[in-house]
C-alpha positions in Angstrom: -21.7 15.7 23.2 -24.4 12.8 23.6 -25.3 13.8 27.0 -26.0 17.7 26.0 -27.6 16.7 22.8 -30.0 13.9 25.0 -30.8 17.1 27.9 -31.4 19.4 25.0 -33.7 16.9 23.1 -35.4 16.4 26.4 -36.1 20.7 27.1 -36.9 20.5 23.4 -40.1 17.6 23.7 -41.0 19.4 26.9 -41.0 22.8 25.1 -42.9 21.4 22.4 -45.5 19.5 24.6 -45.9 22.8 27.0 -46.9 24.5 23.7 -49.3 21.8 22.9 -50.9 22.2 25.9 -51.4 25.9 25.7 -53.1 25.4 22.5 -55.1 23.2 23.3 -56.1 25.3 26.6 -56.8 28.0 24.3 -58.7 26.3 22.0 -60.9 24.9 24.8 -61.1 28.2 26.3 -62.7 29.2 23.1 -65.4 26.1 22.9 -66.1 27.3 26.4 -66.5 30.5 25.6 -68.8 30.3 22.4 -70.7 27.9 24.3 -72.1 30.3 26.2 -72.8 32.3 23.3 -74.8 29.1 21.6 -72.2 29.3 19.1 -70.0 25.9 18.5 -67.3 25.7 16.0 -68.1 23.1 12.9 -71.1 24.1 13.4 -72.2 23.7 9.7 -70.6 20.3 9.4 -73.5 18.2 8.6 -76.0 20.7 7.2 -73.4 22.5 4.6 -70.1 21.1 5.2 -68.4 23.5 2.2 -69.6 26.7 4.0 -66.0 27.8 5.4 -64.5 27.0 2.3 -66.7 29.0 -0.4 -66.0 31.8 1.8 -62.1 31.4 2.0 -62.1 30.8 -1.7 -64.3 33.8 -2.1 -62.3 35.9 0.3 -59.1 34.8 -1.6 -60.4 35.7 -4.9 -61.7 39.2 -3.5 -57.1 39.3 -2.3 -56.1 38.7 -5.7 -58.3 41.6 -7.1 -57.7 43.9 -4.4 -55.1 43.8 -1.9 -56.9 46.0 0.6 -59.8 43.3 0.5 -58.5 42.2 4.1 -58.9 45.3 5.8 -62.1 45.9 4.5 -64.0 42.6 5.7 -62.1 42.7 9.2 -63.6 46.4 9.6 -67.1 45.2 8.6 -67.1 42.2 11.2 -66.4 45.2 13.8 -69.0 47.8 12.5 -71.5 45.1 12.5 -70.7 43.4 16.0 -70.5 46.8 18.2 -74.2 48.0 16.4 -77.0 45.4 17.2 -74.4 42.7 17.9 -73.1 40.6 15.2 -76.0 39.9 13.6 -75.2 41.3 9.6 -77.3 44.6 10.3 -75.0 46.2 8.9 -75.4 44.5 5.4 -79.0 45.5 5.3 -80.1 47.9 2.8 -82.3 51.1 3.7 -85.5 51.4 2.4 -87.6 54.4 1.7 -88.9 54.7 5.2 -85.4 53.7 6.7 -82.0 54.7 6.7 -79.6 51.5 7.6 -76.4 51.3 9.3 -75.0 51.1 6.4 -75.4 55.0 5.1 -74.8 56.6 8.4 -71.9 59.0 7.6 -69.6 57.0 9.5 -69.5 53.7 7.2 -70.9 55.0 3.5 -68.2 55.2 1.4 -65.2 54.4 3.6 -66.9 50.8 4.7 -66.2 48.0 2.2 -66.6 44.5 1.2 -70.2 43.9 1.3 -69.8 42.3 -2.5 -67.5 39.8 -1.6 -69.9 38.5 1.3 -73.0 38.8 -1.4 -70.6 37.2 -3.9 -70.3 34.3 -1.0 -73.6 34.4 0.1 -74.9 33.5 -3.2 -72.8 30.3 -3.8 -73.4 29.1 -0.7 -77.8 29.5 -1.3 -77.2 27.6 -4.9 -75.4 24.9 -2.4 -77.2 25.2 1.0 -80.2 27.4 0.5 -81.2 29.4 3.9 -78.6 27.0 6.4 -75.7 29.6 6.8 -76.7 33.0 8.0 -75.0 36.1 6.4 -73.6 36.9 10.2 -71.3 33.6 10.6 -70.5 34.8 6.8 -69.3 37.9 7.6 -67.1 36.2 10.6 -65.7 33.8 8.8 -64.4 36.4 6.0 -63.0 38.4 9.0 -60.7 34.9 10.1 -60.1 34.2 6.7 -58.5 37.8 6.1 -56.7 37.7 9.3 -55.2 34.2 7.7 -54.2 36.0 4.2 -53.1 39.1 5.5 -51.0 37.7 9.2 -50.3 34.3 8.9 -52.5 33.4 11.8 -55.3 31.3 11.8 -58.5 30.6 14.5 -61.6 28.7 14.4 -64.3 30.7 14.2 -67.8 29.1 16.2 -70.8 29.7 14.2 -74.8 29.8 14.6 -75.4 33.4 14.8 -78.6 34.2 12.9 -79.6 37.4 11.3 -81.0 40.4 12.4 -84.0 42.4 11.1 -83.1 46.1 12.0 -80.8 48.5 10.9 -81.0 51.8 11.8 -78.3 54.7 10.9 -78.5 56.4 13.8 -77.2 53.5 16.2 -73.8 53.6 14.7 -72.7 56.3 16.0 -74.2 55.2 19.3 -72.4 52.7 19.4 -68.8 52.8 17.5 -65.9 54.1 19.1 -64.8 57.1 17.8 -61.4 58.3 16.1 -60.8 60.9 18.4 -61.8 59.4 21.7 -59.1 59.1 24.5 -58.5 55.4 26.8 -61.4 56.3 29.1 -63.7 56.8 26.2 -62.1 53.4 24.4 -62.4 51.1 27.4 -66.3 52.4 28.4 -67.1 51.8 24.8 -65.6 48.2 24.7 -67.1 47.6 28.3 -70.4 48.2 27.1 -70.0 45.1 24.4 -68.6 43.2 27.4 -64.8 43.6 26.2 -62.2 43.9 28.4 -58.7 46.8 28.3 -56.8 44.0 27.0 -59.2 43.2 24.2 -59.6 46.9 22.8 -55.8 47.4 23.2 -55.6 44.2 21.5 -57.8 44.4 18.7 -56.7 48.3 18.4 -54.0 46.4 16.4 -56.4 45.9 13.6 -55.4 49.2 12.7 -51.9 47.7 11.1 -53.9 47.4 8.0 -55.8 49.5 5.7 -56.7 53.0 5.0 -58.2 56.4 6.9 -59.6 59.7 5.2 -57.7 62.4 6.0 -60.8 63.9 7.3 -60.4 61.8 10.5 -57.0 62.8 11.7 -56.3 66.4 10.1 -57.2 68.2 12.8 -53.8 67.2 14.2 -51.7 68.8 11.8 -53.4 71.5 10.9 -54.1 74.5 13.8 -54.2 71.6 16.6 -55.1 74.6 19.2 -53.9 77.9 20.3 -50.5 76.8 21.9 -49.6 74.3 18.5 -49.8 74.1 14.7 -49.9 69.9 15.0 -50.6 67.4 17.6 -47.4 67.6 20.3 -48.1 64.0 20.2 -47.0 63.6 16.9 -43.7 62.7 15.5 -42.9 66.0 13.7 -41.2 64.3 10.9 -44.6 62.2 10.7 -46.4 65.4 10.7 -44.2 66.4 7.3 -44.7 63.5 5.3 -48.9 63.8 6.0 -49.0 67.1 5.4 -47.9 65.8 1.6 -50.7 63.5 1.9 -53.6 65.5 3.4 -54.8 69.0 2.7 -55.7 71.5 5.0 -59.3 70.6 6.8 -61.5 73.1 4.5 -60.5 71.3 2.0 -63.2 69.5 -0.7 -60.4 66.5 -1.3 -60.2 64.0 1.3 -57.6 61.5 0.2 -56.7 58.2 2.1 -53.1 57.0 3.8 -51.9 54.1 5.3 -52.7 53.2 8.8 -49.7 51.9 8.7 -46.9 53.2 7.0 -44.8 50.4 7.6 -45.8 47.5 6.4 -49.7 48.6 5.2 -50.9 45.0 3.7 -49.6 42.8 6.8 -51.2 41.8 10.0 -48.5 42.4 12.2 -47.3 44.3 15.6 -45.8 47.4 13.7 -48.7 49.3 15.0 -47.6 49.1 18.3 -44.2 50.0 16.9 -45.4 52.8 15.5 -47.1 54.1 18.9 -44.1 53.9 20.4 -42.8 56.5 18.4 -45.3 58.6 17.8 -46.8 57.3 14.8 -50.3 56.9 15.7 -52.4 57.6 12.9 -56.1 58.4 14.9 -56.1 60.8 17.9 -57.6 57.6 19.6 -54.4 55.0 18.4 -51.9 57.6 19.8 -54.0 58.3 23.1 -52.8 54.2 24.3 -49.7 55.8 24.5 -51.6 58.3 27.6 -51.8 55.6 30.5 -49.6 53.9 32.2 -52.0 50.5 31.7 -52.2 50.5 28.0 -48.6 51.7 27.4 -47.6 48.9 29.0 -49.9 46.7 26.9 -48.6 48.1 24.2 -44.9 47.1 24.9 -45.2 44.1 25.5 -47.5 43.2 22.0 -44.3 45.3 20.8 -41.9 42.8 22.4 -43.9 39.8 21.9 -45.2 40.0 18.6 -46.5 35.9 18.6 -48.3 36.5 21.7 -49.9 39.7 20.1 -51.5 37.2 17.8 -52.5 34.5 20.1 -54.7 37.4 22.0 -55.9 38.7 18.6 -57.2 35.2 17.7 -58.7 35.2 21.2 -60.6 38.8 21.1 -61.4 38.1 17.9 -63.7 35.4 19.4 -64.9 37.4 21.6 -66.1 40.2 19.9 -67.7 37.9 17.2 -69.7 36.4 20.0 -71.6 40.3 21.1 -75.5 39.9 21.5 -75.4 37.1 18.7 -79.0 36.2 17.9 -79.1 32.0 18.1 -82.1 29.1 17.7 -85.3 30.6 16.7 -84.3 34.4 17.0 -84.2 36.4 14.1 -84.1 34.5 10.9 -81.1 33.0 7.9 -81.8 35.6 5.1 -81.8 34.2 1.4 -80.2 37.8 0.4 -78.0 39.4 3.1 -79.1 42.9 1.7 -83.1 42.4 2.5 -84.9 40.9 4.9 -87.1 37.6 4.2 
């Protein structure tokens, strides 16, 4: 027995130190990257060392009121990264001769959890007034809900500063839409200097929170000539919607589940659910279409640990799009205004 037990011990220590090495690759990998960006993690160490933590105990306390609070402030990093960059243009309020990002159609009502980065904002200018911009706020919420809700947990670099635009009619410019098929979905993600990988990857976002009916109907109700519902659909999936959402002429537009399996928790089942025809948007569903992504998609399926180690990885990729650094733009006292 000694002899197995000293050859397992020994695969074990090199398991474990081929692990640590990947980490710490990856974590390097990330330095480099944000580097680039002028982004550098700690990067409030010395001029307001508690700023990560009033936001993960204000992100916590938004959890405990609302359990959806995760879905919410990941969604808002990605609104405000793929319009303007991340910069927190889309926190701005409009003004009378301006309609901001945050109205267009596309985010006003369904786009949420601007309070809890005000709420955060606000402890942190009592503490630190005008050191940590409202964009590294919003990015740090974004990792701290990715903590709460999967269990996974990356350092996020900071410096971005704030923008002073916001104007409606770049979101839909610029966000990728519900119905758009993998040709649309890698172009848009090109254009913010995301790879395949990354939108397939962070297409997994979509394991949380909720989508109008408004945005998927069309698919069970008189898809086109030849079908009544999406052919792509599970049918039984189409049954149990169609007790959910009403017929597209509709004046009700109720919410469902992303993710029907496990709604509240960062995990792979949205891959799972692709697999079997469960894809919520027209544009989930269409990974399914290419050979490329469908094979993407099983392995995240198959490797649901990996899945995560990207996620963390794209995460920090997107949060580093056209970030404003040094003396561009300006740290805003309230996120909602500009100075």
């Amino acid at each position: 027995m000694a002899p197995y037990f000293s050859t397992h011990a020994r695969l074990s220590l090199l398991g474990s130190l081929a692990l640590a090495c990947c980490l710490l690759m990856e974590v390097a990998a990330w330095a480099a990257l944000a580097q680039a960006h002028g982004l550098r993690v700690d990067y409030y160490k010395h001029t307001c060392p508690s700023a990560e933590a009033v936001v993960r105990q204000t992100v916590a306390k938004a959890v405990a009121r609302d359990s959806g609070a995760p879905a919410g402030l990941l969604r808002l990093h990605f609104h405000d990264c793929f319009v303007r960059g991340c910069d927190a243009s889309v926190l701005l309020d409009s003004t009378p001769d301006n309609t901001a990002e945050k109205d267009s159609p596309i985010n006003n009502p369904s786009l949420t959890g601007f309070d809890v980065i005000d709420e955060a904002k606000s402890i942190l200018e009592t503490q630190c007034p005008q050191v940590v911009s409202c964009a590294d706020i919003v990015a740090f919420a974004a990792r701290d809900s990715v903590h709460i809700a999967g269990g996974f947990y990356y350092p996020v670099p900071a410096g971005r500063r704030d923008g002073l635009v916001s104007m409606e009619s770049e979101v839909v410019e610029n966000l990728p839409m519900a119905f758009f098929d993998v040709k649309q979905l890698e172009e848009n993600f090109a254009r913010k200097g995301l790879s395949l990988e990354d939108m397939v990857t962070l297409s997994g976002a979509h394991t949380i929170g909720d989508s109008h009916c408004s945005s998927f109907s069309d698919r069970l109700y008189d898809f086109n000539s030849m079908n009544a519902s999406d052919p792509s659909l599970d049918p039984k999936y189409v049954s149990y919607l169609k007790t959910k959402c009403p017929a597209p002429d509709s004046a009700q537009d109720p919410t469902v589940p992303l993710d029907v399996t496990t709604p509240k928790r960062l995990d792979n089942k949205y891959y799972v659910n692709l697999k079997y025809h469960r894809g919520l948007l027209s544009s989930d569903q269409a990974l399914m279409d290419r050979a490329d992504t469908a094979r993407m998609v099983h392995a995240n399926i198959n490797r649901g640990s990996m899945w995560a180690h990207k996620f963390s990885e794209s995460m920090v990729r997107m949060g580093s799009i056209q970030v404003l650094t040094g003396s561009q733009g300006q740290i805003r006292k309230s996120c909602r205004v500009v100075n």
